[in-house]
Legacy VTK file of the C-alpha trace (Angstrom):
# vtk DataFile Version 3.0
C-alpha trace
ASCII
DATASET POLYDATA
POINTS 274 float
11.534 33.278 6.541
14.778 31.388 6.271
15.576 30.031 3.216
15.281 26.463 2.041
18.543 24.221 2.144
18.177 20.384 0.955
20.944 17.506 0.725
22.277 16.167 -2.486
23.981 13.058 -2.728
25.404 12.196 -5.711
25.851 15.757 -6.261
28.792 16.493 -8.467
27.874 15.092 -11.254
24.958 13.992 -13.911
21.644 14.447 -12.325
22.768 15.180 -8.694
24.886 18.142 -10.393
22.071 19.571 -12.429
19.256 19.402 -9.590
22.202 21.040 -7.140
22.257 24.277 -9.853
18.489 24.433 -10.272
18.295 24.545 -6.589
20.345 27.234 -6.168
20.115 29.586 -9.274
16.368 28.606 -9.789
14.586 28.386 -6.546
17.540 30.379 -4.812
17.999 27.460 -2.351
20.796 26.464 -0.193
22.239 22.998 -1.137
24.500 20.704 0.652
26.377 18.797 -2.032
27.729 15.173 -1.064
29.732 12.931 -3.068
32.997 11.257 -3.131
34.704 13.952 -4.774
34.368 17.733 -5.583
34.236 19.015 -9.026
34.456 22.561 -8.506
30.988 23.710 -8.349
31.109 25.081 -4.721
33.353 28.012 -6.173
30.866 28.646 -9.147
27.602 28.722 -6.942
29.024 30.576 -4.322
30.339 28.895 -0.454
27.244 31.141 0.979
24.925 28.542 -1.263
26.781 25.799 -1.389
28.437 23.515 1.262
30.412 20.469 0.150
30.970 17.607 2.087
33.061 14.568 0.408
30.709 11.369 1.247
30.874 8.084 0.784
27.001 6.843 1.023
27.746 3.200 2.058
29.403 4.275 4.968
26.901 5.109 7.818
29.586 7.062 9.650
30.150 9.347 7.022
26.576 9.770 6.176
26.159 10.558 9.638
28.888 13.453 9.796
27.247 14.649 6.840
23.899 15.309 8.687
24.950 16.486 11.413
27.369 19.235 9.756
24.266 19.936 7.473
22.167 20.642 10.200
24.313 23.125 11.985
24.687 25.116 8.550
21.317 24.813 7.547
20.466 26.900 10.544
17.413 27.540 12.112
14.958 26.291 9.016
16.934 22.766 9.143
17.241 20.267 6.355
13.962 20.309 4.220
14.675 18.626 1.133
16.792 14.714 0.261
17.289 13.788 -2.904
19.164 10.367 -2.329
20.488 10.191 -5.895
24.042 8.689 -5.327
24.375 5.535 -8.172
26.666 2.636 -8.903
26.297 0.359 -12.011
27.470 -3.169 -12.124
30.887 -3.444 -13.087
32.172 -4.177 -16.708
32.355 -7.612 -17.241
30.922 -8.510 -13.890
27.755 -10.538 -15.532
30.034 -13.636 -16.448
30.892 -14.075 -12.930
27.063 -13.580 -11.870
25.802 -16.070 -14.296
28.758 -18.699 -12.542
31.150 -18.710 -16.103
34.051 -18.446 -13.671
36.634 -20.876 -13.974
37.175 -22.964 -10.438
40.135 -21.754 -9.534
38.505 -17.962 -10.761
35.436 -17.744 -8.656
34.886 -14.981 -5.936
32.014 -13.584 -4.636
30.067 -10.695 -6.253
30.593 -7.140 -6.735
27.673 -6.088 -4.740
28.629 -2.394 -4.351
25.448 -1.523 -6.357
23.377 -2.667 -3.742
25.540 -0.534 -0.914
25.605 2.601 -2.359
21.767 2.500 -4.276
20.201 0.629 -1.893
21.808 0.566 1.861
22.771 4.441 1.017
19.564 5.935 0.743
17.976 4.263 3.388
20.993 5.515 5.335
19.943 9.141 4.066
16.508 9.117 4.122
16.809 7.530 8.307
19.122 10.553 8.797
16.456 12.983 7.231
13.854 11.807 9.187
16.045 11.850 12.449
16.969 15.904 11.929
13.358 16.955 10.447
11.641 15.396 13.263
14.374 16.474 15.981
13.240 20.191 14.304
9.789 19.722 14.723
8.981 20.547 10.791
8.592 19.422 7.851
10.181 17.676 4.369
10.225 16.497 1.437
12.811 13.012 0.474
12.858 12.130 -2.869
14.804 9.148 -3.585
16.626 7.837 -7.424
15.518 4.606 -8.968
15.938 3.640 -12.733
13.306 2.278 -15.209
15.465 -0.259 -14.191
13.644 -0.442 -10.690
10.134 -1.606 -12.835
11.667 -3.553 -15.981
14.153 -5.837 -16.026
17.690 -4.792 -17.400
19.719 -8.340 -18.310
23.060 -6.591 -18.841
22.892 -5.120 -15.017
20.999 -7.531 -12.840
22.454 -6.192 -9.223
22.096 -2.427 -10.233
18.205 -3.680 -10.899
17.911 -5.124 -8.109
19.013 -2.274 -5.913
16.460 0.109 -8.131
13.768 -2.645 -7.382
14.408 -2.406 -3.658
14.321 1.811 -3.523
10.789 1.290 -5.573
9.596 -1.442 -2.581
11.218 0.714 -0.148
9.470 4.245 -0.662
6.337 2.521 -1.188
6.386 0.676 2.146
7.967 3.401 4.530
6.276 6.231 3.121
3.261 5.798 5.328
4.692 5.447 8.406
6.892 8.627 7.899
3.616 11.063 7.059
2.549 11.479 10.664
5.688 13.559 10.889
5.267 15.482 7.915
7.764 13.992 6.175
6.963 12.626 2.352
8.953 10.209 0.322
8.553 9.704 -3.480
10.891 7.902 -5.845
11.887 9.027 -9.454
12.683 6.621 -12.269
15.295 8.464 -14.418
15.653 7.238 -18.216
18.721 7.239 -19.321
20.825 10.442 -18.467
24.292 12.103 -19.210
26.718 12.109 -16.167
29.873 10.503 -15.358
28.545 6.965 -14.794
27.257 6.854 -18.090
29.709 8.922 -20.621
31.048 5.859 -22.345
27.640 5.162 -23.616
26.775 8.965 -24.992
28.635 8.088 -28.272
26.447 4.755 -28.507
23.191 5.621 -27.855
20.880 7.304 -30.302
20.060 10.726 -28.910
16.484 10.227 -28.946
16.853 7.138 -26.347
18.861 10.433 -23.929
16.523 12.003 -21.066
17.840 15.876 -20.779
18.463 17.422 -17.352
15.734 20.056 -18.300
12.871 16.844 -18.015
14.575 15.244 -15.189
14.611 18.960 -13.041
10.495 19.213 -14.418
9.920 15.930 -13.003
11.840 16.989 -9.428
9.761 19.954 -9.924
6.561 17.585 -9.654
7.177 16.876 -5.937
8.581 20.152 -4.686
5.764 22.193 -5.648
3.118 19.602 -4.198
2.225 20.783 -1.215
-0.663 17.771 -1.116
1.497 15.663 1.337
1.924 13.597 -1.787
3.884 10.550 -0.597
4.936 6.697 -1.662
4.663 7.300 -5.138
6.838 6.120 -8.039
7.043 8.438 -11.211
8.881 7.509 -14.115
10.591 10.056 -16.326
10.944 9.200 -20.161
12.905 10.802 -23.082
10.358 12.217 -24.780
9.543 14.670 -22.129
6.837 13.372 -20.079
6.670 12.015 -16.526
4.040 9.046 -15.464
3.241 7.771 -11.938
3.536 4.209 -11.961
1.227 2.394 -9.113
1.989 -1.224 -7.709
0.342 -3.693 -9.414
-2.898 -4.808 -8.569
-4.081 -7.316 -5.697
-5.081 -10.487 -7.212
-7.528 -11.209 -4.091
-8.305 -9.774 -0.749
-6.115 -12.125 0.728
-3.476 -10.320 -0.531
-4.325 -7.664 -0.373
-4.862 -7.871 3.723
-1.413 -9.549 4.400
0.247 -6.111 2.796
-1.305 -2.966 3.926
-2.451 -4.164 7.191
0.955 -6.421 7.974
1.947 -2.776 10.809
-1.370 -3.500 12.651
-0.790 -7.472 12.887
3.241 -7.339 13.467
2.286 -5.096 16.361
0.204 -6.964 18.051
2.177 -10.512 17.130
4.997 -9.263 18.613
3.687 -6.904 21.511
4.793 -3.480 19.730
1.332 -1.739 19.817
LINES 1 275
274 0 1 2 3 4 5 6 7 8 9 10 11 12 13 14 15 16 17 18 19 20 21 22 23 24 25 26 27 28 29 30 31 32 33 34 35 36 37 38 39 40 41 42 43 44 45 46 47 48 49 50 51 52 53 54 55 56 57 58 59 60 61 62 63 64 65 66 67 68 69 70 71 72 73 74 75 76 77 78 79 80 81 82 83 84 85 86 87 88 89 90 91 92 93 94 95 96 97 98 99 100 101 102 103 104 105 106 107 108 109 110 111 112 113 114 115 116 117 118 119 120 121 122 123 124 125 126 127 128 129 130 131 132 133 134 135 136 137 138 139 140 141 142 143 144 145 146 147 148 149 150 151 152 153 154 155 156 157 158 159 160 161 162 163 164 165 166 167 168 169 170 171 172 173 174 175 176 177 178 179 180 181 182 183 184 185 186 187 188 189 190 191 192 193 194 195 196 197 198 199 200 201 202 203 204 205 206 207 208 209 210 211 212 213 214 215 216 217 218 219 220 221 222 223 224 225 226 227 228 229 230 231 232 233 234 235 236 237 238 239 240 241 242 243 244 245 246 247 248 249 250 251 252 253 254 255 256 257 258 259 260 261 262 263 264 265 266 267 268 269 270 271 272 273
């Protein structure tokens, strides 16, 4: 039996970093780490474990060459585990211009970067994943970052929330469609965690507001030993070492209700795609 390799994004750092070493030294995976620059760790895991390939998200292209080279090392097994975990936060300062403070002569458009790496980047990846599973004829397993910030608003970061509110919509909506090939796709809601992105706030915020790695790699844990076909679900991970699923709130009325989960059936026949 060949062993497991997954993708990474995100990988050299914070949560992407950690999940990369439990993959490998844990579970005694194969891991191909993407991200937009190296840190070393392909050298400490070992190049027979460990394939980097430097990755900018937003870029199809690149996500693309990424795939493709991952599928020719994976081997014979193929690609069985995403985590899309790549991140961008607003930019300092950016919620004056959001919130139109600018000056006239000032004003320029948004920093909407958050949105093309959170958002547009992991449905890049998880497209890609399905192409190479499915060209395989197996199975896998995506699991794609959110926030808390993808259920609850966060004022100082509006775009990075709305990106995190989009991956929550998205998993929920294509995970159904994507089971008849044996392919699931769950989202995780990360509370706040150390890694490069957030280091200037480890000094600030009380320790007992800090998810550890150890919960976050539990909560990953959660979906790779399922072997339910578990799929579209949302789990949150908090601080004080615990995990809950969070389901989409309730239909009001069976209007609703209708227009949602059977929109594939009426589209179809709308628009001749049946």
């Amino acid at each position: 039996m060949s062993t497991p390799v997954a993708i990474v994004t995100g990988a050299c750092s914070g949560i992407g970093l950690a999940l990369s070493k439990y993959l490998v030294q844990t579970r005694k995976w194969r891991v191909v780490m993407a991200d937009i620059q190296e840190d070393g760790s392909t050298t400490e895991l070992g190049s027979e474990n460990v394939l980097f390939v430097k990755t900018d998200v937003s870029s199809w292209d690149q996500q693309h060459a990424l795939f493709k080279r991952a599928d020719v090392w994976a081997g014979s097994g193929g690609i069985v585990f995403l985590a899309a975990n790549a991140g961008l936060s607003d930019p300092p300062a950016s919620l004056d211009g959001l919130l139109g403070k600018s000056k006239e002569d000032e004003l320029t458009p948004p920093t909407l970067d958050p949105i093309q790496v959170n958002l547009l980047g992991a449905i890049y990846s998880l497209q890609l994943f399905a192409h190479y599973v499915r060209s395989r004829g197996g199975a896998g397993k995506a699991v794609l970052t959110s926030s808390g910030a993808g259920i609850y608003p966060m004022p100082s970061h509006p775009v990075y929330a709305a990106s995190k509110h989009a991956i929550v919509g998205y998993t929920r909506s294509i995970a159904p469609s994507l089971l008849s090939d044996c392919i699931t796709v769950n989202t995780i809601l990360p509370g706040f965690t150390p890694s490069n992105m957030t280091a200037p706030l480890l000094g600030v915020i009380p320790q007992k507001y800090v998810t550890s790695l150890d919960t976050m790699m539990a909560a990953y844990d959660v979906f790779l030993n399922d072997d339910s076909q578990m799929t579209g679900r949302v789990l949150e991970v908090s601080a004080s070492k615990t995990s809950h699923f969070r389901d989409h709130p309730p239909y009001p009325d069976e209007e609703i209700r209708w227009l949602n989960e059977e929109s594939a059936g009426f589209f179809a026949k709308a628009f001749g795609l049946a």
